[in-house]
C-alpha positions in Angstrom: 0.0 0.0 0.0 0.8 3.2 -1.2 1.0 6.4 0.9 1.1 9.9 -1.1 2.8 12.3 0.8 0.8 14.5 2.5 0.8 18.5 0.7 2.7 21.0 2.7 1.0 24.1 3.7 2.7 26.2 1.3 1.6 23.9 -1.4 -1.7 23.8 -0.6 -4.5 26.1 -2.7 -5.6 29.4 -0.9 -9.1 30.0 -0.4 -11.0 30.8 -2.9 -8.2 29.0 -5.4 -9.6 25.5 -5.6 -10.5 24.8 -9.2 -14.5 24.9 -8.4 -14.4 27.9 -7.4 -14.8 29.1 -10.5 -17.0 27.5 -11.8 -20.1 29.5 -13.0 -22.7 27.7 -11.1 -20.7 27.9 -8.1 -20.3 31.5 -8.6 -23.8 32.4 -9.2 -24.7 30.9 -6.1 -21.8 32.3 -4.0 -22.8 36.4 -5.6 -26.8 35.0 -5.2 -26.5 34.2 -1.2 -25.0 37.4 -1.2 -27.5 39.6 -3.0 -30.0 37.5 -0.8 -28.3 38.6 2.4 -28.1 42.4 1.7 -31.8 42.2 0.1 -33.4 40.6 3.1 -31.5 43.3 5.2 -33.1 45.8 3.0 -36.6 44.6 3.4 -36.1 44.2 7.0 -35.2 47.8 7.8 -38.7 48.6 6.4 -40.3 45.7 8.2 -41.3 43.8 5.3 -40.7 40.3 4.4 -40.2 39.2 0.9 -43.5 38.2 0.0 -45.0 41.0 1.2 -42.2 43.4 -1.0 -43.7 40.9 -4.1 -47.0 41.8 -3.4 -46.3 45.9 -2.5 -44.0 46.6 -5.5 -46.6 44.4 -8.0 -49.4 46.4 -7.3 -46.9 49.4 -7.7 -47.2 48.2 -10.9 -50.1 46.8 -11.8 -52.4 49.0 -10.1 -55.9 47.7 -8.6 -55.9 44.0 -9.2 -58.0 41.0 -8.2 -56.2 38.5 -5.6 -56.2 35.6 -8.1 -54.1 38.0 -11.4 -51.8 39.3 -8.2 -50.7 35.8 -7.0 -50.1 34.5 -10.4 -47.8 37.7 -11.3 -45.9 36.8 -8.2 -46.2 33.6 -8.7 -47.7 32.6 -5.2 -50.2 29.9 -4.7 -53.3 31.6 -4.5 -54.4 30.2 -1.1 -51.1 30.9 -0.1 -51.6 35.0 -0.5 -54.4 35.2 2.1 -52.1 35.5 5.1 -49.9 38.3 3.5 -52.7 40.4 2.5 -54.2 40.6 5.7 -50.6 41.3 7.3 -50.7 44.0 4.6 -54.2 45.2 5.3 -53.4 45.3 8.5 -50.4 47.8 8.7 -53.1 49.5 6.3 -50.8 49.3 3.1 -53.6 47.6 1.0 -57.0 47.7 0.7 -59.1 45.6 -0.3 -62.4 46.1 -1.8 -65.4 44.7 -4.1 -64.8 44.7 -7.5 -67.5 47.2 -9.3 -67.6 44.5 -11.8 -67.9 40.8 -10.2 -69.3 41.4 -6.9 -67.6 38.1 -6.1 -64.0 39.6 -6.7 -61.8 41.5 -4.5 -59.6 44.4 -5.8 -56.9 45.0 -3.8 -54.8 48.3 -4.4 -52.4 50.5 -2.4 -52.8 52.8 0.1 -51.0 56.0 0.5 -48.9 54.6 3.1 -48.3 51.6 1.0 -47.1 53.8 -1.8 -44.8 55.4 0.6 -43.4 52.2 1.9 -42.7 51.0 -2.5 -40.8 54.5 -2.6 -38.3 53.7 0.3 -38.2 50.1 -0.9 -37.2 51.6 -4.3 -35.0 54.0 -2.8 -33.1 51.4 -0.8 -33.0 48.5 -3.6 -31.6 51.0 -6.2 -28.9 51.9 -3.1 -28.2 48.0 -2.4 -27.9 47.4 -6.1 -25.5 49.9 -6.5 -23.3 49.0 -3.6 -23.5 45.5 -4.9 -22.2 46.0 -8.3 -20.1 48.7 -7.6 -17.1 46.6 -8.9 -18.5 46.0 -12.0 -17.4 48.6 -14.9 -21.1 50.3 -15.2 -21.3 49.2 -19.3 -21.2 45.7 -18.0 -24.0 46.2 -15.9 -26.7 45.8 -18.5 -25.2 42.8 -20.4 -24.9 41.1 -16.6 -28.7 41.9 -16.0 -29.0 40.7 -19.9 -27.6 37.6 -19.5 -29.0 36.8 -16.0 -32.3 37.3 -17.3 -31.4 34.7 -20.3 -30.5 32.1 -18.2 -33.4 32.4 -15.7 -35.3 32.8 -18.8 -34.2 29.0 -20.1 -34.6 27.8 -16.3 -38.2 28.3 -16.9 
């Protein structure tokens, strides 16, 4: 039996120089968790969680909307947006009403104060996003947002 010599410390790889390290998929994961972290320190500095930023910066969007069209444009189980509309209601950032034209429908909209909240959430993603790429050359930006969007694209 064979025993390999075992590597001296100078001859071992540094952190961050093992060969899968740079690999792409290793990568995206390493810069996701990252973006993650920062983002969910965002949202909680506002007191929001992450589904309740989906829903808040949607109807930014979308305007008025019935609750079944605003959990499939966030892609949330429908039963599953109950909860996060009342927490919303409740802080009065929503409101929900009947719709004028299905009595059975509920449109649900922003309030003033939920406007107010999707400006400083604005405010401070544009701020995290900028801190976060700040090492990438500002033409680049645009072909990484390009090419993120491909890929998640093709991920279906």
């Amino acid at each position: 039996m064979t025993t390999e010599r075992a590597a001296s410390v100078g001859e071992l790889p540094l952190p961050g120089d093992l060969s899968f390290q740079s690999g792409t998929a290793y990568l995206l994961g390493k810069v996701g968790a990252v973006a993650r972290h920062r983002w969910t320190e965002t949202l909680a500095r506002i007191g929001v969680s992450p589904n309740q930023f989906l829903v808040l910066m949607a109807l930014a969007e979308t305007g008025p909307v019935c609750q079944q069209f605003l959990a499939g444009v966030i892609g949330i189980d429908p039963r599953n947006i109950v909860p996060i509309l009342d927490s919303l209601e409740a802080r009065h950032l929503i409101s929900r009403a009947t719709d004028p034209a299905d009595r059975r429908r509920r449109l649900i909209e922003l309030t003033r104060a939920g406007r107010r909240i999707v400006a400083d959430l604005s405010a401070l993603g544009e701020q995290t996003e900028r801190e976060l790429l700040a090492p990438v050359p500002a033409g680049d930006r645009e072909a990484l947002r390009r090419i993120l969007r491909s890929v998640l694209d093709a991920a279906g």
